[in-house]
C-alpha positions in Angstrom: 73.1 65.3 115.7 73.5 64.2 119.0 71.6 60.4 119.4 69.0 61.4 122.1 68.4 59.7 125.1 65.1 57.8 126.0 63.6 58.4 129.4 60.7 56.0 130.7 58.6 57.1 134.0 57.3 54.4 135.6 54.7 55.1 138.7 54.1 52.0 140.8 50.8 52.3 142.7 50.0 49.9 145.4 48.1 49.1 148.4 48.0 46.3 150.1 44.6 44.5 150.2 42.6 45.7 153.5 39.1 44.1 153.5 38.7 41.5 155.4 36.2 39.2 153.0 34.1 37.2 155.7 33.5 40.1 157.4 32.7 42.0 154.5 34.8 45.1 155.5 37.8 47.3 155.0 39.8 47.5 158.2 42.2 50.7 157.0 41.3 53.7 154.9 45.0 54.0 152.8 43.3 52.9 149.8 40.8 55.9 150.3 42.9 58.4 151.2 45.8 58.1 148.4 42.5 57.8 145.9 41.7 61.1 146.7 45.6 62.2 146.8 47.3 60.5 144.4 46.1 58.2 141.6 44.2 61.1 140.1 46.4 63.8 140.5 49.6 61.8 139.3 47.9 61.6 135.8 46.7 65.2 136.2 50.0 66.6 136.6 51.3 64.2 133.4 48.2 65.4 131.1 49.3 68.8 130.8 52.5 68.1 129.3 51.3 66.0 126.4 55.0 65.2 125.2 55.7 63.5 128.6 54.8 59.6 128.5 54.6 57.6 131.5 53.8 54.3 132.6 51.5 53.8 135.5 51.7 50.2 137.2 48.6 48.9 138.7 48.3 45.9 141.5 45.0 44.0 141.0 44.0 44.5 144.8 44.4 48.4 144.1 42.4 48.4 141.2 39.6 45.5 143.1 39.6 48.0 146.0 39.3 51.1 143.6 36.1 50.1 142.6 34.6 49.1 146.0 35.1 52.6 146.8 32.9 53.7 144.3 29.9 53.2 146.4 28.8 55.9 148.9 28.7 52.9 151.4 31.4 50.9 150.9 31.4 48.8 154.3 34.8 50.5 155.4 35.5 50.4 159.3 36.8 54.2 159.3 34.7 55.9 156.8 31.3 54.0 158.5 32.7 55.3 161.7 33.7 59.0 160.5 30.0 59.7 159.4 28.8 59.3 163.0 27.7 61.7 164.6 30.3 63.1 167.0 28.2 63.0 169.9 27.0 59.3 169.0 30.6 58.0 169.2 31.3 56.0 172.2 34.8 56.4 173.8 36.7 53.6 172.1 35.2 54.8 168.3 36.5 58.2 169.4 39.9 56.7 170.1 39.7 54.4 167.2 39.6 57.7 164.8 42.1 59.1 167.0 44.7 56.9 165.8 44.1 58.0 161.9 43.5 61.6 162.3 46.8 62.9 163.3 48.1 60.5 160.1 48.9 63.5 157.7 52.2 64.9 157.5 52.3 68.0 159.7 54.6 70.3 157.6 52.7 69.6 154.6 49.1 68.6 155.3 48.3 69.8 158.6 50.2 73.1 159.2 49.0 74.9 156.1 45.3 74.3 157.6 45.7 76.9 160.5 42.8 75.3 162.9 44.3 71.5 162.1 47.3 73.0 163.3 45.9 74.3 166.7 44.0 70.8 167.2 47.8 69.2 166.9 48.8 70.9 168.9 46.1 70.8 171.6 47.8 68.7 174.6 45.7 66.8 176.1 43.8 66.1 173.1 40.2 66.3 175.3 38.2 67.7 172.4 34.2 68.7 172.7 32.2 67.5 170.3 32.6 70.7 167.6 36.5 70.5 168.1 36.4 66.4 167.1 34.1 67.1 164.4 36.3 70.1 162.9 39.0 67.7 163.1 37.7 64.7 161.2 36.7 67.4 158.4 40.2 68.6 158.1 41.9 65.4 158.6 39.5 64.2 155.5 40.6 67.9 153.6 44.3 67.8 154.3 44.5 64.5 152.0 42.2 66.2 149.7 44.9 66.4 146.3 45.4 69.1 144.5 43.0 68.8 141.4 40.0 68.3 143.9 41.3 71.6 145.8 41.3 72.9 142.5 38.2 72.2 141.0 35.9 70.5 143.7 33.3 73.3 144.5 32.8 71.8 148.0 36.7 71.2 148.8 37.1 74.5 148.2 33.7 76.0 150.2 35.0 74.6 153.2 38.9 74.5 152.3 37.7 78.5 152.8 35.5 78.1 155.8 38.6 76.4 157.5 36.6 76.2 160.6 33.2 75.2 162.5 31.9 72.7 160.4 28.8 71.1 160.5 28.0 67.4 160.1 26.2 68.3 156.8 29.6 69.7 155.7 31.0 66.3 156.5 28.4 64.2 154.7 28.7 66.3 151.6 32.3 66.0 151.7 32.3 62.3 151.8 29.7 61.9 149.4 31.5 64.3 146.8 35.0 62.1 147.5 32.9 58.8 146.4 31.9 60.6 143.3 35.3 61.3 142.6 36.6 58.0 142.8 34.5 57.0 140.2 36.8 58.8 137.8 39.6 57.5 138.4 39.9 54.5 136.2 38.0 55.7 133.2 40.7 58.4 133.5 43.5 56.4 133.2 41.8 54.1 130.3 41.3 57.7 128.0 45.0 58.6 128.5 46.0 55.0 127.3 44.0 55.1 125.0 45.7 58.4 123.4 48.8 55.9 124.1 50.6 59.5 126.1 50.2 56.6 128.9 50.4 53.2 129.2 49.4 50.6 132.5 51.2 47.7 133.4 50.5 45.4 136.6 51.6 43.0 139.1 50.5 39.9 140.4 47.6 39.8 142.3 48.5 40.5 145.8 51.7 42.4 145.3 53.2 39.1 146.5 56.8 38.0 147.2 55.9 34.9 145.0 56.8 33.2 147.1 60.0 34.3 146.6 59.8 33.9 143.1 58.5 30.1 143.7 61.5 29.0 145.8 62.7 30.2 149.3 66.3 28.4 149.0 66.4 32.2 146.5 66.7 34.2 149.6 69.8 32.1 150.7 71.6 32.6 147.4 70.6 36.3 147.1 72.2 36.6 151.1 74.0 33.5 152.5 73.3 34.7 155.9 69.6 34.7 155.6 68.0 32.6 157.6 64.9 30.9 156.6 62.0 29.7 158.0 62.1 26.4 160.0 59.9 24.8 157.5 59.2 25.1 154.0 57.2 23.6 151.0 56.2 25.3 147.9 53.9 27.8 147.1 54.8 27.8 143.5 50.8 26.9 142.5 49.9 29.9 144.4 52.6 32.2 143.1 51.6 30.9 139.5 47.8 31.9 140.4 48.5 35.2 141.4 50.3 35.6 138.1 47.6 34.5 135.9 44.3 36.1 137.7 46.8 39.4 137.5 46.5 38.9 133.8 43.0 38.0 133.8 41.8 40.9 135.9 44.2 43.4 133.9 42.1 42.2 131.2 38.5 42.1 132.3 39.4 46.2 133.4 41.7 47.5 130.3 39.8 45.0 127.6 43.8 44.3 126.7 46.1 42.3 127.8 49.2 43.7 129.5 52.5 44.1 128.0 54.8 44.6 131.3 55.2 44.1 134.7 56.4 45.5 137.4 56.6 42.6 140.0 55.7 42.8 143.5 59.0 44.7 145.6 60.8 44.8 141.7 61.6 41.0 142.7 63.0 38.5 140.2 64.3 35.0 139.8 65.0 33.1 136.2 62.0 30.8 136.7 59.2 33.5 137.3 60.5 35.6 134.6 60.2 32.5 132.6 56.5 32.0 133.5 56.0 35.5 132.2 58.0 35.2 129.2 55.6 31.9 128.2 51.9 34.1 128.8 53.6 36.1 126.2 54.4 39.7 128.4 57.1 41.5 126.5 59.0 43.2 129.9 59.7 43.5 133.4 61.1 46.3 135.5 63.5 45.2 138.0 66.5 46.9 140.3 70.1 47.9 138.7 72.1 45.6 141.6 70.2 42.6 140.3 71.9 42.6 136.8 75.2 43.8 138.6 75.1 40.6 140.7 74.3 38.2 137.6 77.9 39.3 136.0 80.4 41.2 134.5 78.1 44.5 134.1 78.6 48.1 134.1 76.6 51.3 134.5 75.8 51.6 131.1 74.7 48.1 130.2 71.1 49.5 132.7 70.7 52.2 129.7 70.6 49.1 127.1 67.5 46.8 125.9 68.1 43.7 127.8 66.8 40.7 126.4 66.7 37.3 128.9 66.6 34.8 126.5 65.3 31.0 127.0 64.8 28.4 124.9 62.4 29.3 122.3 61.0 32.9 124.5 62.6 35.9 125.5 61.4 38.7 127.7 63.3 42.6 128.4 64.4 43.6 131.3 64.2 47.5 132.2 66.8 48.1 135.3 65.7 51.1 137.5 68.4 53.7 137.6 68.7 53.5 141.4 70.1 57.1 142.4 67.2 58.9 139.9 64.4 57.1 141.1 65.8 56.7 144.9 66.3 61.0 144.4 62.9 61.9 143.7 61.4 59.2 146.1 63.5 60.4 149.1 66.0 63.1 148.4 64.0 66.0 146.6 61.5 66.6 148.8 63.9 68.3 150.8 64.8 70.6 148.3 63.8 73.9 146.5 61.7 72.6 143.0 64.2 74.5 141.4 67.4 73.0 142.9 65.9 69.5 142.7 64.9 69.4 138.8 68.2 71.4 137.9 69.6 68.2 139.3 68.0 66.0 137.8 68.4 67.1 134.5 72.2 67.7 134.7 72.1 64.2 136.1 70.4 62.8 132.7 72.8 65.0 130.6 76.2 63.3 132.4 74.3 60.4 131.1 73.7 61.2 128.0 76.9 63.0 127.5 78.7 59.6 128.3 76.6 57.9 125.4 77.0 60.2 122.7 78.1 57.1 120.6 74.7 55.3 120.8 71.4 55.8 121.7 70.3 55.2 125.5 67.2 54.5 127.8 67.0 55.5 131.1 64.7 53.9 133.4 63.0 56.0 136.2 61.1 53.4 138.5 59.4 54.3 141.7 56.2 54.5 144.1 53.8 56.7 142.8 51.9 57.2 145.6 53.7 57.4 149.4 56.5 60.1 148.4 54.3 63.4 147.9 53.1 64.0 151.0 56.9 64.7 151.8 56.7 67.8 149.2 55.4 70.4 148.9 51.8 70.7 148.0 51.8 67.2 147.2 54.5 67.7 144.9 53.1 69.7 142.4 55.5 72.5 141.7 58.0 70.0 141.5 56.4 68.4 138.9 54.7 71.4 137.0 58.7 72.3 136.6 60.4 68.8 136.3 58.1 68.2 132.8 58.1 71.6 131.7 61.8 71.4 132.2 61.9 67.7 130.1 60.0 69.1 127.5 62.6 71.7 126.7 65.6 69.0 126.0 65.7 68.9 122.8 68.3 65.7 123.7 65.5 63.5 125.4 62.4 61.6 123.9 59.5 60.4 126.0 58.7 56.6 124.8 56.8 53.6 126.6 58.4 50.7 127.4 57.5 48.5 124.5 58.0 51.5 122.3 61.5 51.2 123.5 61.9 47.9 122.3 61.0 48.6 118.8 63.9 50.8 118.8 66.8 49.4 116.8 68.9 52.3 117.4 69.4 51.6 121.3 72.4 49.3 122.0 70.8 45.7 123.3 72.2 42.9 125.6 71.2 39.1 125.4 71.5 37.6 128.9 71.2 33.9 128.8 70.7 33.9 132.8 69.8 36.5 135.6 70.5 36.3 139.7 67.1 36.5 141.9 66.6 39.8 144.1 64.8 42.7 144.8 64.6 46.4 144.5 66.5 46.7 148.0 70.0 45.8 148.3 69.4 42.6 145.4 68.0 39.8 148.6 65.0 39.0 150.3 66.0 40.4 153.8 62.9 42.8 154.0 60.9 39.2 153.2 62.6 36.9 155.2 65.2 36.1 158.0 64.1 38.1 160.9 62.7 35.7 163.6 59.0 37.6 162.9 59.0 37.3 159.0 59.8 33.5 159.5 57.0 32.7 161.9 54.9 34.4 159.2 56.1 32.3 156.9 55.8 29.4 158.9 52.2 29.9 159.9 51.3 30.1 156.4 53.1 26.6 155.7 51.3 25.5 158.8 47.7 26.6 157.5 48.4 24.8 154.1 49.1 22.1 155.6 46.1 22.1 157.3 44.3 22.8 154.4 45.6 20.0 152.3 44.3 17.1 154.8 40.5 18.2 154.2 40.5 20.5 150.6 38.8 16.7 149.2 36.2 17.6 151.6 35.2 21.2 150.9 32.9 22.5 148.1 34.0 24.6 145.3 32.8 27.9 146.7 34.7 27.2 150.0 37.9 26.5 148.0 37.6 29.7 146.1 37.1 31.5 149.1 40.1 29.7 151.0 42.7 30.1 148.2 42.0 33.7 147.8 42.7 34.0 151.6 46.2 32.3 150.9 47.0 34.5 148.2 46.3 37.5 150.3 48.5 36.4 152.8 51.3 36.2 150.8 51.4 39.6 150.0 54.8 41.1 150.6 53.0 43.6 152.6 52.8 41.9 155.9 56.3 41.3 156.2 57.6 44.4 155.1 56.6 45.3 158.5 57.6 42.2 160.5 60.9 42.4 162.2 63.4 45.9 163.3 63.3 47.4 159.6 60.6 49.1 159.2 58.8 51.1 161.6 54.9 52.3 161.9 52.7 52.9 164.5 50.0 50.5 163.1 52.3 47.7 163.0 49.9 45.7 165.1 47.2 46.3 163.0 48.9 45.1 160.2 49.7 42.2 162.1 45.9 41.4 162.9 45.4 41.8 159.2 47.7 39.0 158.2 46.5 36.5 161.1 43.2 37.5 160.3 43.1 35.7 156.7 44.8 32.5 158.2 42.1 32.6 160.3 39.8 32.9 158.7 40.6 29.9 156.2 40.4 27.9 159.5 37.0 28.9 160.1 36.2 28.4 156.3 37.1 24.9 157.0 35.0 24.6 160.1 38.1 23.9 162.2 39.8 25.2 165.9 42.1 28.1 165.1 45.7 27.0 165.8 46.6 29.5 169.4 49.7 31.0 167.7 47.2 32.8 165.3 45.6 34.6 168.1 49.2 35.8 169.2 50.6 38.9 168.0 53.8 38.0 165.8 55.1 41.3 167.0 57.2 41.1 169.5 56.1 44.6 171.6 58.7 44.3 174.1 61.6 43.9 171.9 60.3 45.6 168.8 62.9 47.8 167.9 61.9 51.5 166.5 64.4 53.5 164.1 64.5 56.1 167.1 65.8 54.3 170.4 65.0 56.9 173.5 68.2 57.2 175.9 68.2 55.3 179.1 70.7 56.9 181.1 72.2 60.7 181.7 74.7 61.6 178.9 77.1 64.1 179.4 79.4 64.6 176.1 82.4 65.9 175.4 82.2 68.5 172.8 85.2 68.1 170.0 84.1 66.2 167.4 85.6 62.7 168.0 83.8 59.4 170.3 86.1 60.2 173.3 85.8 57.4 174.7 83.4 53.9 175.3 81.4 55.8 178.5 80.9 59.0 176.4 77.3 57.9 174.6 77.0 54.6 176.5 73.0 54.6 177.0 72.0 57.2 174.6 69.3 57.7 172.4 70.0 56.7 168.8 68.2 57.1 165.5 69.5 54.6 163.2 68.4 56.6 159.9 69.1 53.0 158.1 66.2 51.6 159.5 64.2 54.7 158.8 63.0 53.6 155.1 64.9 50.7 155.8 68.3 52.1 154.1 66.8 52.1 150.2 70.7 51.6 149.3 70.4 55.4 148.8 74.2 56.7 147.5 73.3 59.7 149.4 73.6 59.0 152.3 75.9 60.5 154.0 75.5 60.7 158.2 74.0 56.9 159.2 73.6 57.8 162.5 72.4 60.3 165.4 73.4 59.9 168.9 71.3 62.0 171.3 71.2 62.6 175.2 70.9 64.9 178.2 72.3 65.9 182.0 70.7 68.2 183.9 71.9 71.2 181.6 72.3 70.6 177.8 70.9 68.3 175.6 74.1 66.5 173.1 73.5 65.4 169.9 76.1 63.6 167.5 75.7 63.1 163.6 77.8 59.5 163.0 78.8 59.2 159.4 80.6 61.0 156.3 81.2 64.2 156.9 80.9 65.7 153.9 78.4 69.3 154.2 79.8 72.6 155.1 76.7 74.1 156.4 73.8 72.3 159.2 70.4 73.9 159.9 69.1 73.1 162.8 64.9 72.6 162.3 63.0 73.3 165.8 59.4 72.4 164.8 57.9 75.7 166.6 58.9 77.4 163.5 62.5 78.6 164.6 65.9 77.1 162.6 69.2 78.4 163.7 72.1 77.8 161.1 75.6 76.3 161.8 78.5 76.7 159.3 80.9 73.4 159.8 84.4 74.6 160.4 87.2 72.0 161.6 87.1 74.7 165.4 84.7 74.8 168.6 82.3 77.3 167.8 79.2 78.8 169.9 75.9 80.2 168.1 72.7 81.1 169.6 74.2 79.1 172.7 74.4 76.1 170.8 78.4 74.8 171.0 79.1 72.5 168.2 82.1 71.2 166.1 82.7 69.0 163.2 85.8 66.8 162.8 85.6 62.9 163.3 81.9 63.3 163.8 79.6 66.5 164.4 78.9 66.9 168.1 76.5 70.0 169.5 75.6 70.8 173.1 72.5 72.5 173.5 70.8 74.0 176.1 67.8 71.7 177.5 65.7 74.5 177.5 65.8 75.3 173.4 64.6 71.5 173.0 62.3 70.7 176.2 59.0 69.7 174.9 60.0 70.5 171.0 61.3 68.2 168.1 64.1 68.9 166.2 65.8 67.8 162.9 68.4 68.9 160.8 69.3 69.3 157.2 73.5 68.9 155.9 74.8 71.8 153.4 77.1 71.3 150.7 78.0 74.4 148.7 74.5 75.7 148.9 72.8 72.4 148.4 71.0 69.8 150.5 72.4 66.8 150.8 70.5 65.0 153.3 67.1 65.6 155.9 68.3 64.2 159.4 66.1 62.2 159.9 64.3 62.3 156.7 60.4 61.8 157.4 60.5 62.1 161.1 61.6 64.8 164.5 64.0 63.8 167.2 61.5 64.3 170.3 63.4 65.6 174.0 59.6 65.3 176.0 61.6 62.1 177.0 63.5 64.5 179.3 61.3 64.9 181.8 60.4 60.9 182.6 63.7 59.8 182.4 64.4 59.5 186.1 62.5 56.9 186.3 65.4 55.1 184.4 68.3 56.9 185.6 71.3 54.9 186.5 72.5 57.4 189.7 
């Protein structure tokens, strides 16, 4: 018989930690909102397939944060401000829960919910009192997950009244949420206890650590990094993250853990050392990381690799990047179907190709952020991806220390192992961009700071200032810093991080440096993934950039920076150029030209389909043609206060959302005189 391959799920969840600790309060919701989304239902979904196993990786801050929202009145600035009264709300409270209660995904959270959808789309967003309280209900129902729609008596009363709530409706709701979150943790802690699960961790703060105890890493991973002006070690810090990890895992589980999944997948010899010594058996990590240490393969990813060190060794489980980058980003743009028929012929080439011994193939991605993106929270495509896995009689379901007990699997001993991350194998997302360095640099500043009067403080104050540090480090705050990533809350992510250097300043009774007061963010240059056009375009429709003039000043979406180009292999079209005259809106997909068929998404519910031939061709009064690139002319008034996107056709199957999470937007149209070139 066949040797059968060996598949391991790992789910990382992670927030960020939001409370601001000398204020006593939570300054964003996310923690909230994927609690009643997410952690539950991601375990749900696994428990009915009892030959699946999965491992579920757990940040300490999560966890902490977990069980702060246990309490009915956990001091949380949106939830203290969402059980107001609507007509008690001043005008910037209004606008304050303005900014979080358009935050669903509109194909999949708010257009199912019929009267959510007709408050979206209300223009001037002037709502009475009965309209702003009907929209906080849904806003709170549309990240309701599926279990609670399922079985939560008073999701589903008012799931069904869909309308004309009251504010007891709203108070009940919240209160029954609270409840739930109680059950959260003990529901993880049965499942590993019947060992179909197991939970692994992080340290502390899901930080960069700090860059795995030395920033010169970041240079070797990318020689063109540049690093921040000054630098001094954080190693204590990273080492203390490490250890409370451990301690904290253990205070909740009453175990010790055997894995981690480090903050970002980031690596470097001397932490993995550090983990091998407190006696934790592996570590996920990235594929390009081993590729980059040597002479490596494919294949040597679906081995047990063991990084050996003196008298200690630890294993190392490489994330099979086009598996886990496919469910994370690809399939929620396909049928359930389609998408788990891929996946499984994908596991079979791999098996197929390893017919003469035994392989493990590790699945390793957020377990949390991608489901809104499906649909119904992703649900169908799981009921059918592990009823599918159950029926391969050539896979086994095994936990990552199982795995290691498994003398069958081929092995590799590496005697050394290149630092990186999950993305690209380098820091970049961490470090380099002017914004990410200052970051860095104010920290350095603060600790220096620090140092001169730590003699001076009591031990309480310490405790509180070092926790401060270690919250700042989290790899959170840069991940938004800098032209990578793009979110509308990036300021307030930015006030979050200031805010803990802060307030170690005030914890040592001294003037808070200026620079902290300044945004890091640089609003006038911050660049977005979508750049609106600045002058008229008028292109030339036959498939080829005719010339330099021909897009100068258009709009471009850079779909790179979108999730900040996760290295995914499918990829194909990089870039879309857009613009407008006083006729036709032009658009033009840059890349590999690869799909035979485009549909054209119009978010009023309309598509219009294209089949890609090598001629001019007119549909619906759209003129398009593919050749060098894919160039369509469109007439302004199909688009004019609409959002479009597009998916790319191969053979009957979709190979990439243009853009992926996001709508190309022509209301620009009519403001754009203003910045005309005439």
């Amino acid at each position: 018989m066949d040797k059968k391959l060996s598949l391991n799920f790992l789910w990382h969840m992670h927030q960020p930690y939001y409370k601001d600790d000398l204020k006593e309060q939570i300054l964003m919701p996310w923690v909230f909102l994927h609690a009643i989304k997410d952690y539950y239902d991601m375990l749900w979904y696994l428990q009915k397939y009892p030959k699946i196993k999965a491992t579920f990786n757990f940040v300490p801050s999560l966890l902490l944060q977990l069980k702060e929202y246990e309490n009915p009145n956990v001091n949380d600035k949106f939830l203290q401000t969402i059980k107001k009264e609507v007509a008690s709300l001043d005008k910037d409270q209004k606008e304050y829960l303005l900014e979080y209660l358009f935050l669903s995904n509109k194909k999949n959270m708010i257009n199912p919910l019929p009267r959510y959808r007709e408050l979206f789309l209300k223009k001037d967003k002037n709502f009475s009192d009965s309209q702003f309280l009907d929209l906080e209900v849904l806003f709170l129902l549309s990240w309701c997950g599926n279990y609670l729609r399922q079985n939560s008596k008073v999701v589903k009363t008012l799931l069904n009244k869909g309308s004309n709530f009251t504010q007891k409706d709203k108070i009940t709701l919240l209160d029954s949420l609270s409840k739930f979150i109680k059950q959260i943790i003990p529901y993880y802690k049965s499942l590993m206890q019947q060992k179909q699960i197991d939970i692994s961790t992080t340290p502390f703060n899901h930080p960069i650590s700090p860059l795995l105890f030395d920033m010169q890493n970041a240079k070797l991973a990318n020689s063109q990094t540049k690093l921040p002006k000054y630098q001094r070690s954080l190693k204590d810090d990273a080492i203390l993250q490490l250890d409370s990890a451990i301690e904290y895992y253990d205070e909740v589980f009453s175990n010790r853990p055997k894995g981690f999944w480090p903050a970002e997948g980031a690596i470097s010899y001397e932490f993995l050392q550090e983990l091998a010594n407190r006696d934790i058996l592996w570590v996920g990590t990235d594929e390009d990381i081993l590729y980059k240490s040597g002479h490596f393969e494919k294949s040597d990813i679906y081995k047990n690799n063991f990084l050996k060190f003196k008298d200690k060794k630890i294993a190392l489980f490489f994330r099979d990047k086009t598996l886990s980058d496919l469910i994370g980003f690809t399939y929620s743009g396909w049928d359930e179907d389609s998408a788990v028929n891929d996946f499984i012929r994908r596991l079979k080439t791999i098996h197929d190709n390893n017919l003469d011994t035994k392989c493990v193939v590790s699945v390793i991605l957020d377990g949390e952020n991608a489901w809104e993106h499906y649909k119904d929270n992703a649900i169908h495509f799981f009921d059918k991806l592990y009823t599918k896995l159950q029926e391969c009689d050539w896979i086994e379901y095994r936990l990552f220390d199982e795995v290691l007990k498994d003398q069958d699997i081929a092995s590799n001993t590496l005697l050394d192992i290149k630092s990186g991350s999950w993305i690209n194998a380098n820091f970049d997302i961490w470090v380099g961009h002017k914004e990410k360095n200052l970051a860095w640099d104010l920290i350095y500043k603060t600790k220096d700071d620090f140092e001169k009067v730590k003699n001076s403080l009591d031990n309480s104050t310490l405790k509180k200032i070092e926790n401060e540090f270690l919250i700042a480090q989290s790899s959170d705050w840069f991940w938004w810093y800098g032209d990578d990533h793009h979110t509308d809350l990036a300021l307030s992510f930015d006030e979050l991080f200031r805010a803990h250097l802060i307030n170690i300043y005030t914890l040592m009774d001294k003037r808070v440096p200026v620079e902290l007061h300044k945004a890091i963010i640089d609003t006038k240059t911050k660049k977005s993934f979508i750049k609106n056009p600045s002058k008229r375009v008028t292109a030339i429709i036959d498939g080829k950039i005719t010339n330099f003039f021909e897009w100068l000043g258009c709009g471009v979406v850079d779909l790179k920076h979108e999730l900040t180009s996760m290295n995914m292999q499918e990829f194909l079209i990089s870039k879309i150029y857009f613009g407008s005259d006083s006729n036709y809106c032009y658009i033009a997909l840059i890349g590999d030209i690869k799909g035979d068929k485009l549909v054209i998404e119009f978010e009023k519910n309309k598509e219009i389909e294209l089949n890609l031939k090598n001629h001019l061709q007119e549909v619906e009064g759209i003129m398009f043609i593919a050749d060098e690139i894919i160039e369509l002319r469109i007439d302004r008034s199909m688009v004019e206060n609409d959002k479009i996107g597009f998916k790319l056709f191969k053979d009957k199957t979709l190979i990439q959302l243009l853009p992926l999470y996001t709508k190309i937007e022509f209301d620009y149209i009519k403001n754009l005189k203003k910045s005309w070139f005439v």
